[in-house]
N, C-alpha and C positions, 0 to 999 in steps of 0.2 A: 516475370512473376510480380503480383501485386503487394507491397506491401503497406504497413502501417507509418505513419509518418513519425515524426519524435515530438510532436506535439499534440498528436492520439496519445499515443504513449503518456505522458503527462500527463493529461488529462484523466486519462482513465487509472492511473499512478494516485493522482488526487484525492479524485469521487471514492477509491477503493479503501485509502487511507483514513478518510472522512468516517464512512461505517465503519472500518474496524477500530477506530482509533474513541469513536464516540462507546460504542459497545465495551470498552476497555477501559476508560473512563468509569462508565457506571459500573463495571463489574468491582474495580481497585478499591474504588469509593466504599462500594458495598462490606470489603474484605477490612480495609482497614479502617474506613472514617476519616480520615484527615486528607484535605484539601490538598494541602502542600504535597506529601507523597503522591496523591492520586496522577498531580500535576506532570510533577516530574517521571514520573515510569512514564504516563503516556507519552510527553511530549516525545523522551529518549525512542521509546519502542518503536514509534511513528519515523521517525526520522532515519531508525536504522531499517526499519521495513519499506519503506518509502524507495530508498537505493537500492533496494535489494530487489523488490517488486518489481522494480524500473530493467535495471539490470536484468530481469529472468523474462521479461516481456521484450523488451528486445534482442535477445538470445531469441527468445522463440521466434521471433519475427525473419530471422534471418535462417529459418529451416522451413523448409517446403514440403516437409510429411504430410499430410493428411488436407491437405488441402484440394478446395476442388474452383478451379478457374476456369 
């Protein structure tokens, strides 16, 4: 079976965090005004979704349902 290697994985761990991380950014910003807050929620929320992304992406990698080879 074919799978994704852990530097797909990353990558696409990255690009994913990128957009929601930039979108959540402007959203905080929006909500509260202040730089420094906006700063730290993203940075935190990014870094825990990041592992977490990472981790349910290779979980899936290593399940052969639905797949067609």
């Amino acid at each position: 079976m074919k799978s994704e290697t852990r530097a797909r994985s990353i990558v696409k761990t990255l690009s994913y965090r990128i957009v929601v991380g930039a979108l959540l950014a402007l959203l905080t910003f929006y909500i509260t005004g202040n730089p420094g807050t906006t700063t730290i929620i993203t940075v935190v929320f990014n870094l825990g979704g990041a592992a977490i992304y990472y981790g349910f992406e290779r979980l899936w990698n290593s399940i052969g349902w639905g797949r067609n080879f």
